[in-house]
Structures are given as C-alpha cells and as structure tokens.
SEFIZA-3560 file (N, C-alpha, C; in Angstrom, 3 decimals):
REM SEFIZA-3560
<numar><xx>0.848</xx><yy>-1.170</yy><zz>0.000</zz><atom>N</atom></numar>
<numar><xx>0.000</xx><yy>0.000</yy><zz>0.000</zz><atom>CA</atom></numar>
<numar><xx>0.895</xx><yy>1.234</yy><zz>0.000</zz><atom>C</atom></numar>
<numar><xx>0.609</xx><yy>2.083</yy><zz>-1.033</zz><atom>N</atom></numar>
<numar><xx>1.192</xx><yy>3.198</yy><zz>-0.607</zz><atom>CA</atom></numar>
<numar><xx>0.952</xx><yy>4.233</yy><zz>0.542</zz><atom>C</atom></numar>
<numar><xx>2.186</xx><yy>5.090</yy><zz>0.982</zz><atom>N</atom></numar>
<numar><xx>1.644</xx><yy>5.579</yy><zz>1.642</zz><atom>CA</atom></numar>
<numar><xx>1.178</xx><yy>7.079</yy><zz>1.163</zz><atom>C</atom></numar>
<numar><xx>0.133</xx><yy>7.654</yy><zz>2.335</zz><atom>N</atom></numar>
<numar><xx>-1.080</xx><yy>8.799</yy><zz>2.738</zz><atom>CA</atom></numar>
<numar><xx>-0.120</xx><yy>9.811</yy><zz>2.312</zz><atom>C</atom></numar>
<numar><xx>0.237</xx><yy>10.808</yy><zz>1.548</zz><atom>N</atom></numar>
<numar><xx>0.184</xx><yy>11.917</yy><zz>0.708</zz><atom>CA</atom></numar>
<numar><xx>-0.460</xx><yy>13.316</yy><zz>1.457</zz><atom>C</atom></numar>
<numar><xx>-0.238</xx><yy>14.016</yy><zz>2.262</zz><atom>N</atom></numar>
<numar><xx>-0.705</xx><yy>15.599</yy><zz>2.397</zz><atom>CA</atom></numar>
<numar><xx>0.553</xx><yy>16.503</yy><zz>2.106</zz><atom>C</atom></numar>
<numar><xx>-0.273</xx><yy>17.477</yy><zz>1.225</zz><atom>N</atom></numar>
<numar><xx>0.285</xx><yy>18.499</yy><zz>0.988</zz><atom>CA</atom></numar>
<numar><xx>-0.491</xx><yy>20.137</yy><zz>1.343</zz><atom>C</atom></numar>
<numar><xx>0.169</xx><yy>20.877</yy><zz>1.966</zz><atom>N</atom></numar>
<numar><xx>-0.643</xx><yy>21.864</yy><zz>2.736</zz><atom>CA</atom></numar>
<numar><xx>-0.322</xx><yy>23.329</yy><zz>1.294</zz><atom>C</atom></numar>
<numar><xx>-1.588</xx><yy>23.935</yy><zz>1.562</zz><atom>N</atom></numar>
<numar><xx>-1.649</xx><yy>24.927</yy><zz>0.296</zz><atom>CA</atom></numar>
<numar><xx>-1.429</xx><yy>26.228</yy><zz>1.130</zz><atom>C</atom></numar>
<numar><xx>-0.486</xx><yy>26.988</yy><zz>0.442</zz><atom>N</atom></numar>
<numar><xx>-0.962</xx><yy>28.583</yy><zz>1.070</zz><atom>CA</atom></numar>
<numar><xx>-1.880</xx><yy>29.130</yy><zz>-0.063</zz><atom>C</atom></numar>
<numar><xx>-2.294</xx><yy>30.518</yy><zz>0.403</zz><atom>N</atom></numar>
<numar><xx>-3.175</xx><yy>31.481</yy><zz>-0.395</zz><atom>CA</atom></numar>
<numar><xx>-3.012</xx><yy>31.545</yy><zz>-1.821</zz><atom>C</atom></numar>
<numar><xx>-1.720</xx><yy>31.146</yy><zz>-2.286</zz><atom>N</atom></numar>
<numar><xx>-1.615</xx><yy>31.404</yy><zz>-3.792</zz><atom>CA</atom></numar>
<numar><xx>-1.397</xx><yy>30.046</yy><zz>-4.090</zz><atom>C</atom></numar>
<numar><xx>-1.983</xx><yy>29.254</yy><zz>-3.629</zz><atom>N</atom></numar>
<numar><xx>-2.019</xx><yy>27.788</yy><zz>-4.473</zz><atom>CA</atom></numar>
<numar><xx>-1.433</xx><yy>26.843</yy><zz>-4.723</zz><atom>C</atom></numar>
<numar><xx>0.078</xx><yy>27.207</yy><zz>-4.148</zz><atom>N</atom></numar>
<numar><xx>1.330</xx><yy>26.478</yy><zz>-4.217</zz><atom>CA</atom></numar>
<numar><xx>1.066</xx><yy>25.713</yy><zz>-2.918</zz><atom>C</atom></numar>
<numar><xx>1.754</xx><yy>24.533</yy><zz>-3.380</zz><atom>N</atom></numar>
<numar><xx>2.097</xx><yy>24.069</yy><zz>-2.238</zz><atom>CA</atom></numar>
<numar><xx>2.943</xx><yy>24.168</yy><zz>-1.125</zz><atom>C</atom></numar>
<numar><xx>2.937</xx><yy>24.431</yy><zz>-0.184</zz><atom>N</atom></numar>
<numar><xx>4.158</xx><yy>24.754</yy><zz>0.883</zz><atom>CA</atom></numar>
<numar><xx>4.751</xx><yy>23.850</yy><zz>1.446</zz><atom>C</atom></numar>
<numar><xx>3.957</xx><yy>22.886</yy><zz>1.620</zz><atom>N</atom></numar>
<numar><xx>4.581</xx><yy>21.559</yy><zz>2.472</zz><atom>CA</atom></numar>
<numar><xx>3.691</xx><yy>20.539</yy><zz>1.885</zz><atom>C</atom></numar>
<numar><xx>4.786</xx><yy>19.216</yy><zz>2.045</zz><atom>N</atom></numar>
<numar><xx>4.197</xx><yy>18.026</yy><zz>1.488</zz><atom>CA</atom></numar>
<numar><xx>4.538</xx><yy>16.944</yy><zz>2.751</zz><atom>C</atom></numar>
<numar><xx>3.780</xx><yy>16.339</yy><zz>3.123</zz><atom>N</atom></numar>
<numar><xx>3.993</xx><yy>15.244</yy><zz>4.309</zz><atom>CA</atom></numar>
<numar><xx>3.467</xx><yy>13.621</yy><zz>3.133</zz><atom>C</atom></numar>
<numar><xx>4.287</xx><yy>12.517</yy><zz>3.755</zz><atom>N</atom></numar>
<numar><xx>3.717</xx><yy>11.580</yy><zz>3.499</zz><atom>CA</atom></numar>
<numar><xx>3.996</xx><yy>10.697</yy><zz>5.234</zz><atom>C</atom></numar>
<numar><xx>2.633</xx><yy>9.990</yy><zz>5.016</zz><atom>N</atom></numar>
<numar><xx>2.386</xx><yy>9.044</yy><zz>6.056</zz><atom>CA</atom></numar>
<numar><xx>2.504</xx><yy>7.336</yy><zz>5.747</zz><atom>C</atom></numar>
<numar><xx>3.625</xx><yy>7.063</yy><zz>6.313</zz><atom>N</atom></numar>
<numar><xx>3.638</xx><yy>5.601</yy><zz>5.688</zz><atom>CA</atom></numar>
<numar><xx>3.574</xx><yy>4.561</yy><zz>6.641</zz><atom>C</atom></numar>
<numar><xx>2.485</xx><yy>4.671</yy><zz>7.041</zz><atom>N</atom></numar>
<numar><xx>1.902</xx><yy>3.840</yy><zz>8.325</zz><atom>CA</atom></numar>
<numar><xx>0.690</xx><yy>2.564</yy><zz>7.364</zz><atom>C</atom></numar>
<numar><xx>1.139</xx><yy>1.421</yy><zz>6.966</zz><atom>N</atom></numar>
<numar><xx>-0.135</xx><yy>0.850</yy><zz>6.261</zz><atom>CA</atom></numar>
<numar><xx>-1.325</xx><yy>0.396</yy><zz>7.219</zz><atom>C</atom></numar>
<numar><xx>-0.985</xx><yy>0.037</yy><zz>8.361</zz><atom>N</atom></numar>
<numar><xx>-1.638</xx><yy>-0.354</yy><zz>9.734</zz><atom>CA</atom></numar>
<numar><xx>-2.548</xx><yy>0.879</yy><zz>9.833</zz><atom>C</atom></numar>
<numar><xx>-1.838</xx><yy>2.337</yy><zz>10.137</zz><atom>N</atom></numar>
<numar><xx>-2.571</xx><yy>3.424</yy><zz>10.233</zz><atom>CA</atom></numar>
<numar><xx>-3.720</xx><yy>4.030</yy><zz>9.137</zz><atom>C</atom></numar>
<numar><xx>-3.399</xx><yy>3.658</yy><zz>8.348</zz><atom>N</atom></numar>
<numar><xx>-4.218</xx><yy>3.699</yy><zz>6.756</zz><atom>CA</atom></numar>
<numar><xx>-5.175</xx><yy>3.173</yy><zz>6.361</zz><atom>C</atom></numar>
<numar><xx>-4.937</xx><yy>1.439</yy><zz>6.970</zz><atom>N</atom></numar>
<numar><xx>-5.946</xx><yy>0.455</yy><zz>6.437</zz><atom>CA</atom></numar>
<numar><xx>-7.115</xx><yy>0.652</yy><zz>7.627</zz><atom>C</atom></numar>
<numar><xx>-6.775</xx><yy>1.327</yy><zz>8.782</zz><atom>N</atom></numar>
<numar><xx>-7.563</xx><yy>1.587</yy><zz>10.036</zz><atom>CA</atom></numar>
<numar><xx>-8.810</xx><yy>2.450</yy><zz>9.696</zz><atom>C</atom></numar>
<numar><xx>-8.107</xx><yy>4.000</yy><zz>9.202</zz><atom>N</atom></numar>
<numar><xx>-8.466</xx><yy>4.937</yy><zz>8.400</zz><atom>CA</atom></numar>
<numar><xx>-9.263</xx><yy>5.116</yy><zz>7.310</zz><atom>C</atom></numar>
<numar><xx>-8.927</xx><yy>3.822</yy><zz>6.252</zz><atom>N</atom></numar>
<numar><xx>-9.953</xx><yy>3.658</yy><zz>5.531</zz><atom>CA</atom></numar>
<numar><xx>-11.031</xx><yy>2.705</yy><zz>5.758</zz><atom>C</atom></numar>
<numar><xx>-10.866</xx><yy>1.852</yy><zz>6.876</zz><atom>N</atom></numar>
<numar><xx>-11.709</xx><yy>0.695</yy><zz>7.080</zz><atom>CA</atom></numar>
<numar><xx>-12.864</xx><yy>2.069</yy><zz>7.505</zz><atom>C</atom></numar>
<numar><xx>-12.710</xx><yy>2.441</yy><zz>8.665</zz><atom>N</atom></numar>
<numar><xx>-13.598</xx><yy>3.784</yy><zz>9.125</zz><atom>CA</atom></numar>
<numar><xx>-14.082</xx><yy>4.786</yy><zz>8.220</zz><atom>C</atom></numar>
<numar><xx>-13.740</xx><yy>5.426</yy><zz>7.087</zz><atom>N</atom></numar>
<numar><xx>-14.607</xx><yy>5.652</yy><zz>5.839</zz><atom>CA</atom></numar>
<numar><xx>-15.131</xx><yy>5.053</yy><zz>5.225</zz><atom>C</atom></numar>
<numar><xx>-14.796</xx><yy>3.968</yy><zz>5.061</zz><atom>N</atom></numar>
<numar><xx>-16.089</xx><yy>3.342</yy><zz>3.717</zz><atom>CA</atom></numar>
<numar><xx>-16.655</xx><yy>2.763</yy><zz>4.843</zz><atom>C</atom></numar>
<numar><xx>-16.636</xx><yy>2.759</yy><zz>6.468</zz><atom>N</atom></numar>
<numar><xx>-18.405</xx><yy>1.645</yy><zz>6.726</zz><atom>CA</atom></numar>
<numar><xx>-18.959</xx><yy>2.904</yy><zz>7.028</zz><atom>C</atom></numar>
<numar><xx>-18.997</xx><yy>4.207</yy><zz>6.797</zz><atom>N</atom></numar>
<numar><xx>-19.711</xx><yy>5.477</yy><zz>6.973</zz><atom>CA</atom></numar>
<numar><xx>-20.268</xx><yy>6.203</yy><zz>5.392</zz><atom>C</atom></numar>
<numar><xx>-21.446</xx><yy>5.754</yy><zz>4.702</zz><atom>N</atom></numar>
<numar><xx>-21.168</xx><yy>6.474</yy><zz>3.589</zz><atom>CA</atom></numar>
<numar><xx>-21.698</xx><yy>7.702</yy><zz>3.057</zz><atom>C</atom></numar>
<numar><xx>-21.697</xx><yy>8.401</yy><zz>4.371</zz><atom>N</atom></numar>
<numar><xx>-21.571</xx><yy>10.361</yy><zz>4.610</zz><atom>CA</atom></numar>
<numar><xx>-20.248</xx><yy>10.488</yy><zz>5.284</zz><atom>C</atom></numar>
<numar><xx>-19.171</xx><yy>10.008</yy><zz>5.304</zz><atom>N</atom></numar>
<numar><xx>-17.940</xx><yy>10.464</yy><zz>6.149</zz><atom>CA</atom></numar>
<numar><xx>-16.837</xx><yy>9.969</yy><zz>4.698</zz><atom>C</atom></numar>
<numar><xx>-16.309</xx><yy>11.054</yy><zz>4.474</zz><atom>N</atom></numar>
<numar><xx>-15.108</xx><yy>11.128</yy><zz>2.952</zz><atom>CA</atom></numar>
<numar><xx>-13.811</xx><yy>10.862</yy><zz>3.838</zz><atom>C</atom></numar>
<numar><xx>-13.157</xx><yy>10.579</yy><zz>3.450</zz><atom>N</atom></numar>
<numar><xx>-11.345</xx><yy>11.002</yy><zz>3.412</zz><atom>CA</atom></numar>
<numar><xx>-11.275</xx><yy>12.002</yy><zz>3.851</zz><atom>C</atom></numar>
<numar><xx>-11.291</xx><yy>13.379</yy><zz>3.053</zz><atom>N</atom></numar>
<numar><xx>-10.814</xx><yy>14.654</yy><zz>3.759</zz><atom>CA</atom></numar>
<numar><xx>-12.043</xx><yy>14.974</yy><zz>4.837</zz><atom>C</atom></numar>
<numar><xx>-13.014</xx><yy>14.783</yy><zz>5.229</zz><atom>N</atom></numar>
<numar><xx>-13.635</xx><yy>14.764</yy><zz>6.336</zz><atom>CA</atom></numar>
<numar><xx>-12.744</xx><yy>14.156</yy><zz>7.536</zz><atom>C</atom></numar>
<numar><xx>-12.323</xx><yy>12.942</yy><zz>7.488</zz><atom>N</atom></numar>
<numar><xx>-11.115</xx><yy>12.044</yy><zz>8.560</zz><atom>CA</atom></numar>
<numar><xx>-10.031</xx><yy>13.206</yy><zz>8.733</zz><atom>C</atom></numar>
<numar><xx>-9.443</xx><yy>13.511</yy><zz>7.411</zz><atom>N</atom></numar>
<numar><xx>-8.301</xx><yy>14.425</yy><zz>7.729</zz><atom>CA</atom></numar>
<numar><xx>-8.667</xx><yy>15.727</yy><zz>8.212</zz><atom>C</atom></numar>
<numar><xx>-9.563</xx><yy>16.349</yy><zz>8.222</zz><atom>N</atom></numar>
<numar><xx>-9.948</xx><yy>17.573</yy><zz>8.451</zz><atom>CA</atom></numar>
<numar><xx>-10.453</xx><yy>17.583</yy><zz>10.074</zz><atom>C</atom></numar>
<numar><xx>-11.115</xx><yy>16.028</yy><zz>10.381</zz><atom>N</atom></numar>
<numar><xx>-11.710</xx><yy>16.421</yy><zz>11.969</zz><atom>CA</atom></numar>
<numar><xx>-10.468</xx><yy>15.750</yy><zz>12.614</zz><atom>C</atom></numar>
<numar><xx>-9.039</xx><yy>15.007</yy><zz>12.313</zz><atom>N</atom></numar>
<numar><xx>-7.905</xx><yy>14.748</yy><zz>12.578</zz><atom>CA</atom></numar>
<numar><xx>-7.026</xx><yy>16.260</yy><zz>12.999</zz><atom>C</atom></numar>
<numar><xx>-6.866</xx><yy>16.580</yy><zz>12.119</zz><atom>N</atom></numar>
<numar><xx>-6.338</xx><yy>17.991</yy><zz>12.137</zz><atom>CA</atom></numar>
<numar><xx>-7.071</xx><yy>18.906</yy><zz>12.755</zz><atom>C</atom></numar>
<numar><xx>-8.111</xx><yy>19.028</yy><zz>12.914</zz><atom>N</atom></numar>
<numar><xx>-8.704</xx><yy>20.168</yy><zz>13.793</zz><atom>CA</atom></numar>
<numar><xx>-8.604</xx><yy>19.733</yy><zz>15.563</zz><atom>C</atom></numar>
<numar><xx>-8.721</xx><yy>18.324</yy><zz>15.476</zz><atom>N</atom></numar>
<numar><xx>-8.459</xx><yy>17.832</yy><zz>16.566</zz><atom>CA</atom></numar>
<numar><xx>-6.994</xx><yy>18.285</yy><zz>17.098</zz><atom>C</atom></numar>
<numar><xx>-6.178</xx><yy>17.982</yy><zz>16.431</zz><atom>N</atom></numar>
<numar><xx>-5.078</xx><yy>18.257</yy><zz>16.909</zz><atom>CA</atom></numar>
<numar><xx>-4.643</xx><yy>20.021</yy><zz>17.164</zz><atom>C</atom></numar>
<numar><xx>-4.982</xx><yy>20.856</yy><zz>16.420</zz><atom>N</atom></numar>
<numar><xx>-5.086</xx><yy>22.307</yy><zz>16.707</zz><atom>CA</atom></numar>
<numar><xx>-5.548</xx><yy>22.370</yy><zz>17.599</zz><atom>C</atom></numar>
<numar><xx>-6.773</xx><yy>21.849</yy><zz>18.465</zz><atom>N</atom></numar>
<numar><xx>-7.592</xx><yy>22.185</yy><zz>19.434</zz><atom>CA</atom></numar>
<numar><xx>-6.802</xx><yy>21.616</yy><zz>20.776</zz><atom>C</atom></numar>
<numar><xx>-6.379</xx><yy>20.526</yy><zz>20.416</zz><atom>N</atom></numar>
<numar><xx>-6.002</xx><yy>19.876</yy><zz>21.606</zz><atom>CA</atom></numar>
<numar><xx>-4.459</xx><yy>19.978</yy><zz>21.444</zz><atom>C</atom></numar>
<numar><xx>-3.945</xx><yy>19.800</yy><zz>20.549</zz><atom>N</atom></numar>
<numar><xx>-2.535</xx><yy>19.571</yy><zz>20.593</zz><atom>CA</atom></numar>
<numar><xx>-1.872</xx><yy>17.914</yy><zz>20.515</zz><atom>C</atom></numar>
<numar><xx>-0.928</xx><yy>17.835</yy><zz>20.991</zz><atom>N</atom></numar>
<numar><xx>-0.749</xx><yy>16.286</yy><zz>20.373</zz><atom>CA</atom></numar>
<numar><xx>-0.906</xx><yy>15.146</yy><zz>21.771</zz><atom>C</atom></numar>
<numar><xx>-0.947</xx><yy>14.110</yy><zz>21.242</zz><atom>N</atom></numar>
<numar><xx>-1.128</xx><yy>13.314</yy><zz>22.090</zz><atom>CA</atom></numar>
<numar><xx>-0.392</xx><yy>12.832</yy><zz>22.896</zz><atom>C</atom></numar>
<numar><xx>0.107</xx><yy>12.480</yy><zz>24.092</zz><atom>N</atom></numar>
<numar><xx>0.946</xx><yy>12.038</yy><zz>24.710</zz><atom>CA</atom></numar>
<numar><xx>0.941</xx><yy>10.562</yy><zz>25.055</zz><atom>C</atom></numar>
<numar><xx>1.765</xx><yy>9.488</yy><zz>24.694</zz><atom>N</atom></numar>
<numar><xx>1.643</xx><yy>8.391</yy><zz>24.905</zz><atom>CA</atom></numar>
<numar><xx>1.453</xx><yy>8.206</yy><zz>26.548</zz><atom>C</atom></numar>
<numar><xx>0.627</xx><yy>7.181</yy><zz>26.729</zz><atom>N</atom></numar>
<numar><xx>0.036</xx><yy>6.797</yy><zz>28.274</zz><atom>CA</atom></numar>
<numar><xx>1.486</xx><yy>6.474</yy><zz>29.045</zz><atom>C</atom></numar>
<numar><xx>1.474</xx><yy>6.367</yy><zz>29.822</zz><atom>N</atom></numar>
<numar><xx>2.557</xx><yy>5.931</yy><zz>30.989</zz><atom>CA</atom></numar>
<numar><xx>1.911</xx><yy>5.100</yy><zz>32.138</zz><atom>C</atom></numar>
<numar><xx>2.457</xx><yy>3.341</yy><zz>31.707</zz><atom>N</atom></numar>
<numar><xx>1.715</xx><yy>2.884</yy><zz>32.426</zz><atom>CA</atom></numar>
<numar><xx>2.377</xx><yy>2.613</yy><zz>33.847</zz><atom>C</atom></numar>
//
C-alpha cells in the first residue's frame, strides 16, 4: 500500500509543504472507518484529525 500523501496549500495555491504518512496499519484503520460510513469522505477524517489536533494539541503516549 502506498503511503497517505498531504500536501498543505498557502493562499496562492502552491504548495508549501508536502507530508507523506507511511503507516499501512494506520491507513488500512483509516480507511476501514470511511467506507463503513457512507456520509464520512477522506478529507472529512483528515480535516476532523487535524482540527483535533489544533484544538487539543498532540497526544501524549500513556505511561503505564
């Protein structure tokens, strides 16, 4: 599987940054959870992902 592809746009259209995610575990998770929803897209996942993380910030692994 390849991996997840984001590229972030500024105002004039260019791209500024390009991330790839090469997690196939993380991906196949990701898409299993869009297609059994069929009102929830891809950039819907990435968009309430990312807003999540603006809001909250990042996650901190548990400490058991």
């Amino acid at each position: 599987m390849s991996p997840i592809k984001l590229s972030l746009y500024g105002s004039s259209g260019d791209p500024e940054e390009s991330y790839e995610l090469d997690d196939a575990e993380l991906e196949g998770k990701l898409r299993q959870t869009v297609d059994a929803h069929d009102d929830f897209s891809m950039g819907d996942a990435l968009r309430q992902g990312l807003q999540h993380v603006a809001d909250n910030g990042p996650m901190r692994p548990s400490v058991d």
